[in-house]
N, CA, C and O of each residue as an XYZ file, in Angstrom:
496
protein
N     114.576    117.151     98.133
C     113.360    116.638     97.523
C     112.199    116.971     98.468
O     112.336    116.621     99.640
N     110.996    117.647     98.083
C     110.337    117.979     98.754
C     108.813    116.644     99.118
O     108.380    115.761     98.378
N     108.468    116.966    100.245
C     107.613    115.567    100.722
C     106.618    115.429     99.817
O     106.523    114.225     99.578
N     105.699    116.149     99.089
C     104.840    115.871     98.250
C     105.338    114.657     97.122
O     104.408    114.216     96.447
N     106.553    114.133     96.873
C     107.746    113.821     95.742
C     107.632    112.277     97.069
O     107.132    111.183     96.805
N     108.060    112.558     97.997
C     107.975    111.371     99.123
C     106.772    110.376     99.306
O     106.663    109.169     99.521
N     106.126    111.181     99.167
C     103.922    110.929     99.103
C     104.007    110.116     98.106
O     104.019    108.894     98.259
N     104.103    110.922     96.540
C     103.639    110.192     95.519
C     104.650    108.532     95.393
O     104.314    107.401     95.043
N     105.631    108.969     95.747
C     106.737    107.573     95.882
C     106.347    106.519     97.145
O     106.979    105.490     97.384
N     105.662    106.797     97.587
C     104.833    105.570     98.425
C     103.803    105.129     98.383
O     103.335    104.123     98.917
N     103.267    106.063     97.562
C     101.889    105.366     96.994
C     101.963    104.535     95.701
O     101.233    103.565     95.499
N     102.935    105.000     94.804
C     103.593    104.056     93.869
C     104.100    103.192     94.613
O     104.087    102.242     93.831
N     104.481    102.854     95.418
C     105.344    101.591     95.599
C     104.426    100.922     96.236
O     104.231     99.846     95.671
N     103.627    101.104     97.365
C     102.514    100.896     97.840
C     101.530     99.765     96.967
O     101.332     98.599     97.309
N     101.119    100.276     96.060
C     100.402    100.069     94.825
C     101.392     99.283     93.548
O     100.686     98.756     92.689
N     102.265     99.201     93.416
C     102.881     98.746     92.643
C     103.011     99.663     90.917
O     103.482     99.084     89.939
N     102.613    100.794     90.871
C     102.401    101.781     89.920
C     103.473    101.810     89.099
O     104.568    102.322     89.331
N     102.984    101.032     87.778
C     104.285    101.764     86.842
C     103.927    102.585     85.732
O     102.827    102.726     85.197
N     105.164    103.165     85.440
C     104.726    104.317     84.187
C     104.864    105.679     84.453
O     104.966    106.370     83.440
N     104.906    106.429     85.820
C     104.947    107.259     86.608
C     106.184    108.395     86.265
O     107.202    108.324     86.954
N     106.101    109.355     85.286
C     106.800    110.243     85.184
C     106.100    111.518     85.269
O     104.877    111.567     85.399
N     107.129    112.953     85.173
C     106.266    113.965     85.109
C     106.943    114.772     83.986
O     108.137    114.682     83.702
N     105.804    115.784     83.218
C     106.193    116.655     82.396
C     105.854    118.005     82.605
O     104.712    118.416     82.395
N     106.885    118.812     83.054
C     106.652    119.989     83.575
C     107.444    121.196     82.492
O     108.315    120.831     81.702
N     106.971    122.736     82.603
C     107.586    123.696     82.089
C     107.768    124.746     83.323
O     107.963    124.573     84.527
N     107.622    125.905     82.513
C     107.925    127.557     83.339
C     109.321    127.495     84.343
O     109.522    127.788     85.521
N     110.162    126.963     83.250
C     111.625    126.874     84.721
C     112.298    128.157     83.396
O     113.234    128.843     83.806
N     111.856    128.403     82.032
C     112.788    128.771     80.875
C     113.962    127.939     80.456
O     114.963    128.602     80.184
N     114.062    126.724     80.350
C     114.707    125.657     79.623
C     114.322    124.657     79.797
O     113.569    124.455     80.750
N     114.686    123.674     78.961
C     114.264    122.337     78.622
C     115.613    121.696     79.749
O     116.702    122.157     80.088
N     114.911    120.502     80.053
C     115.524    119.449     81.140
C     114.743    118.194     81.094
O     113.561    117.947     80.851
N     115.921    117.378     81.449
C     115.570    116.105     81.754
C     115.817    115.469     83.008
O     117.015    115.753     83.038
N     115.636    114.831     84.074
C     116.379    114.364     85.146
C     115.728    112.676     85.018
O     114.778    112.391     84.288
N     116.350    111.841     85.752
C     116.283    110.812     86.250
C     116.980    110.464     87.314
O     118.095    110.033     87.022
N     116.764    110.488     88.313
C     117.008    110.149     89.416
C     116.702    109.288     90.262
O     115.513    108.977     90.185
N     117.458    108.589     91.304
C     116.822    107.736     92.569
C     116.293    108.376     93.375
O     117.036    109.323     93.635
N     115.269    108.418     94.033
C     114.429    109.289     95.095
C     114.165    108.199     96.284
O     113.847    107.041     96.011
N     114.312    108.632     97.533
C     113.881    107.644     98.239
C     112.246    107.444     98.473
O     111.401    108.324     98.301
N     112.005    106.101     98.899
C     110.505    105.460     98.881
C     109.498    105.959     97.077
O     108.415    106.396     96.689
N     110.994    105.428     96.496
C     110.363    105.691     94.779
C     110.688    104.014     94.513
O     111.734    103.582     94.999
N     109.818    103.093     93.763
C     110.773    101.787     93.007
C     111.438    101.745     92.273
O     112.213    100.810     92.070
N     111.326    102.940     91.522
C     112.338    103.296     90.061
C     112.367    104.539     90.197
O     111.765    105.342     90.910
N     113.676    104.643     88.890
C     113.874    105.924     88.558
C     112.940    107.532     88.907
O     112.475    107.848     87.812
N     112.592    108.413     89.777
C     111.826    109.958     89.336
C     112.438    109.900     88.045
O     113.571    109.423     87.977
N     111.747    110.396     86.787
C     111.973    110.859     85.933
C     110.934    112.114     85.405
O     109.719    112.100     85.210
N     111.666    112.900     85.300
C     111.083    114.604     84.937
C     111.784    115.317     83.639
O     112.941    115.668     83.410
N     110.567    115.374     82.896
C     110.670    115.917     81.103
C     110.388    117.404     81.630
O     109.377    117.605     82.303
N     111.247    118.416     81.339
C     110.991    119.774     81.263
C     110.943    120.154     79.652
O     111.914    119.837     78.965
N     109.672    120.920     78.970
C     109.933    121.669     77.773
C     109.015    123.160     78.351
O     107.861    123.469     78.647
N     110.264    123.731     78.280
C     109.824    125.586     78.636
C     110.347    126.571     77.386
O     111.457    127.055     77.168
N     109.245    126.652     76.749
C     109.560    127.989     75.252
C     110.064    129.285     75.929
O     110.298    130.167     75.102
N     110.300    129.646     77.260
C     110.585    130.397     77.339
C     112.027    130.889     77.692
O     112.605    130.573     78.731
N     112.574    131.738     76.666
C     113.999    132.100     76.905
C     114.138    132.989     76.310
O     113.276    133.433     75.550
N     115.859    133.757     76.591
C     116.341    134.783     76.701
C     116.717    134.885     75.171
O     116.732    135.929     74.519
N     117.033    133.553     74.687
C     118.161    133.714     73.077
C     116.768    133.623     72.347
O     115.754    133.121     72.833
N     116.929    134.393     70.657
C     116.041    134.610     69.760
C     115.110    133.018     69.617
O     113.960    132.732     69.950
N     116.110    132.280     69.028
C     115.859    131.077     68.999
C     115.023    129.850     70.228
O     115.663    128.857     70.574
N     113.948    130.033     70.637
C     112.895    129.412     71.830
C     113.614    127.269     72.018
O     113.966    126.458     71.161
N     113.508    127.182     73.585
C     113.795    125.753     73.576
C     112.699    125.202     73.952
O     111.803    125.528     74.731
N     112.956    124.053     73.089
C     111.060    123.149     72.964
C     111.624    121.955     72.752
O     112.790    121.871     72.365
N     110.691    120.662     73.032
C     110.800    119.277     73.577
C     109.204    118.881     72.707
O     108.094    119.414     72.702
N     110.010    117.258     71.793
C     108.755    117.058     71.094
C     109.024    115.834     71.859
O     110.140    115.428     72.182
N     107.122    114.916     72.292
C     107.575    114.390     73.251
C     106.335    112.783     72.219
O     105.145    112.674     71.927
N     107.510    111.971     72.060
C     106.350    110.523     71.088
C     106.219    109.446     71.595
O     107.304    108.867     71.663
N     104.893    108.534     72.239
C     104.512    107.933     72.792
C     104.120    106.903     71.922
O     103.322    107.059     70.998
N     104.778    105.668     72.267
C     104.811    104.414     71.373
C     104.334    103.347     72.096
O     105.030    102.685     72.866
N     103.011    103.134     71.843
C     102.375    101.762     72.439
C     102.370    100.443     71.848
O     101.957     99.368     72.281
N     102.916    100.764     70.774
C     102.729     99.703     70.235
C     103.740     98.753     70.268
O     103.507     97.618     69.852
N     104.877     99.069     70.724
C     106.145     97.778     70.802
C     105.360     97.194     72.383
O     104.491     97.660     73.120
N     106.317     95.783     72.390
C     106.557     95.206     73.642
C     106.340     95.470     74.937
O     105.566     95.070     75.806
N     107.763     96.729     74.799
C     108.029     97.493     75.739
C     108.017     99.428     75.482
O     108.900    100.208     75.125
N     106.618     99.609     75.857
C     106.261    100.838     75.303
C     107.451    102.056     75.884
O     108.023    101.995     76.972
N     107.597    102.940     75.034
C     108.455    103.493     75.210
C     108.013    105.524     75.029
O     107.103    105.847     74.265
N     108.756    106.553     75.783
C     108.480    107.617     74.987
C     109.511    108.271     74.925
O     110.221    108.382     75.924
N     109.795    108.780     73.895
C     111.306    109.265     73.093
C     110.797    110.276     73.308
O     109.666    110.566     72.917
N     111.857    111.320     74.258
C     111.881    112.569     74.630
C     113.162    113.419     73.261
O     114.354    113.112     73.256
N     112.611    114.351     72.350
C     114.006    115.090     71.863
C     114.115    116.545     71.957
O     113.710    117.279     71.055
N     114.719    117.025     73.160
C     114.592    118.630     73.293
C     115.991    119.284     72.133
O     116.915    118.659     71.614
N     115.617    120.804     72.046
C     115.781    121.263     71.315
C     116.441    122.674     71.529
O     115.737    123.676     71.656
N     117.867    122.723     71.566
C     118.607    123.806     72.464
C     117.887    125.199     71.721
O     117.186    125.248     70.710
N     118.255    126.082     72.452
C     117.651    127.289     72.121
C     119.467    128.088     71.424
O     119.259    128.918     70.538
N     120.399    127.960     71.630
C     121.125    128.514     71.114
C     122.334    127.182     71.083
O     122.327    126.494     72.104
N     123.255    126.824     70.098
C     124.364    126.164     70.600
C     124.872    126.163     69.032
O     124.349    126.004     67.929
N     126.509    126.497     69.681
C     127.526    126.964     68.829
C     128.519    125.820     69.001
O     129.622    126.028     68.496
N     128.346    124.690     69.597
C     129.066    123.444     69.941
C     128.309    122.212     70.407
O     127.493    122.523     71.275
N     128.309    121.377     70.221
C     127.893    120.260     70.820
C     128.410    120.129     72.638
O     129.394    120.512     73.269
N     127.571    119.629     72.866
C     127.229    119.558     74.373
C     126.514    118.202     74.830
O     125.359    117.792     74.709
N     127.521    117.743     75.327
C     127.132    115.850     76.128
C     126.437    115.887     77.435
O     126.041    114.813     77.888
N     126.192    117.215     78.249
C     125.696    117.406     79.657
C     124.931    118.403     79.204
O     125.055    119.054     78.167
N     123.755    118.515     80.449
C     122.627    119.296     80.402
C     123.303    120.552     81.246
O     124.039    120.251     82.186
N     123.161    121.431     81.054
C     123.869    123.111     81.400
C     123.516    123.256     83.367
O     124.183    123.914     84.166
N     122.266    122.394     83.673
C     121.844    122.973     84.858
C     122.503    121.756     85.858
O     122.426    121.840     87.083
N     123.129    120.670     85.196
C     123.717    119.560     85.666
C     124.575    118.595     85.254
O     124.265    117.487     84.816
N     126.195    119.261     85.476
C     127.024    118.994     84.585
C     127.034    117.359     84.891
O     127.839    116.972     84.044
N     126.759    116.619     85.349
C     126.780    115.403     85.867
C     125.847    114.590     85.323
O     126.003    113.372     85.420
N     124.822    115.079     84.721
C     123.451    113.910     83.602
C     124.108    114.352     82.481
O     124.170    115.443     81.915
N     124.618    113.199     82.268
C     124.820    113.228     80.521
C     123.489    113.053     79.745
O     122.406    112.564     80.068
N     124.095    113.803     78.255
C     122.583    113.593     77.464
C     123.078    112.004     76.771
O     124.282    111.924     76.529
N     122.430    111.068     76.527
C     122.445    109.595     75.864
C     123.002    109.943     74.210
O     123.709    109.294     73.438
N     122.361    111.195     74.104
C     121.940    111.118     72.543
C     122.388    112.453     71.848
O     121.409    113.126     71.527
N     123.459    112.959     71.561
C     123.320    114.405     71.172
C     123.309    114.441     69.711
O     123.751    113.367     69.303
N     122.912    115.410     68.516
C     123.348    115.249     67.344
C     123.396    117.020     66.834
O     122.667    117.771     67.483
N     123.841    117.342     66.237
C     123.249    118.650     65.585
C     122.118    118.730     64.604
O     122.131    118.133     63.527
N     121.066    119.550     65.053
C     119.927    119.352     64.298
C     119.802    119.670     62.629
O     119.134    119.103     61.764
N     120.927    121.058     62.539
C     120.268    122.015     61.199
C     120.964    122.647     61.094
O     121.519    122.949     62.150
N     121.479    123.326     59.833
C     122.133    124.006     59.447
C     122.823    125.329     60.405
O     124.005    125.670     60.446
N     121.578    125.953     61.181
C     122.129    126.589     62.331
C     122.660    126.095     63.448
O     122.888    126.813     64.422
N     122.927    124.730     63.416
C     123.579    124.208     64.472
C     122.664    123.903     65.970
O     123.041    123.600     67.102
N     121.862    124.043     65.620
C     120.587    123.631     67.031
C     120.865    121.831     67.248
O     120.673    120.753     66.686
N     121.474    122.464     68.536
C     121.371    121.106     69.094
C     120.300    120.292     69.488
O     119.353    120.930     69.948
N     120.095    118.446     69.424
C     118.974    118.309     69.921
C     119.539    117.012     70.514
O     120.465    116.333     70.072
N     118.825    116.820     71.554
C     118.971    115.525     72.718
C     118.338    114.730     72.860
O     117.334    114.978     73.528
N     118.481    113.586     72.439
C     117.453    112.272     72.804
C     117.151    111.882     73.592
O     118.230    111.700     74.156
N     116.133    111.380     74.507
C     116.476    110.892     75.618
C     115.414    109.392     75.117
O     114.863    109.468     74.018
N     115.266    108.515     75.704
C     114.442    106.992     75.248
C     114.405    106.624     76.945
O     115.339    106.347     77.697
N     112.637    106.764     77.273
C     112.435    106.160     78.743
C     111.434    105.313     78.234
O     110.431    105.672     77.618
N     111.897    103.719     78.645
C     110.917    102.271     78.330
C     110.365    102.435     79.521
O     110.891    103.022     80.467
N     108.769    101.670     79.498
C     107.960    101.046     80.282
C     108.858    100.453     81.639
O     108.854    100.806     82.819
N     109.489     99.577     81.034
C     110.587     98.618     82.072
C     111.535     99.449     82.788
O     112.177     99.041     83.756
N     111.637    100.878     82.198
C     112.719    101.463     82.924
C     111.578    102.144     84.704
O     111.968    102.502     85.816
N     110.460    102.045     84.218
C     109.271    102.466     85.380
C     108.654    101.443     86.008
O     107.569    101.630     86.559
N     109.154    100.450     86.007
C     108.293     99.440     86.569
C     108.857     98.829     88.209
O     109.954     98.269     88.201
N     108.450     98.890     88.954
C     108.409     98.695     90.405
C     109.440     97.591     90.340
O     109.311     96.776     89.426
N     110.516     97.444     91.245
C     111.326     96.243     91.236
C     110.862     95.397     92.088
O     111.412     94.305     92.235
């Protein structure tokens, strides 16, 4: 984990900051992580949607922000770029399971749910 990642996790905690995720592309696939980071209060959590790839079919992440419950929430659902099977782990980390898998469509495009609450970001 690089120190800039160390920085922002002490100034969140510092401050008491919740809500604190990031949404990044240009890796060429969609990802999700959640992780413990040290001098973080909660979860790092990092939404990757990158259109860019090798198979015909592009992977993309629609990303819906719900303020209006309780406990606001944003439902991450990426969108495999090729898949001929269902798949419970993310390809770059056989070890994060996806929560949510379903087949999207007739071509079999897989898609992954992911659901990160307010409470899951909030400083302990």
């Amino acid at each position: 984990m690089n120190r800039d990642i160390h920085s922002i996790g002490s100034v969140i905690s510092q401050h008491r900051i919740s809500g604190v995720l990031f949404n990044t592309g240009d890796i060429h696939r969609n990802q999700f992580t959640s992780q413990n980071v040290h001098r973080w209060p909660y979860p790092l959590v990092r939404i990757t949607s990158s259109g860019i790839a090798k198979a015909w079919r592009r992977p993309f992440a629609l990303i819906t922000i719900n303020t209006d419950l309780n406990n606001p929430e944003i439902l991450a659902e990426f969108y495999a770029a090729d898949s001929s099977a269902r798949s419970t782990t993310w390809s770059n980390n056989r070890n994060l399971q996806c929560r949510s898998v379903s087949i999207h469509d007739e071509a079999r495009q897989a898609k992954c749910t992911e659901r990160i609450r307010l409470s899951d970001l909030t400083p302990r």
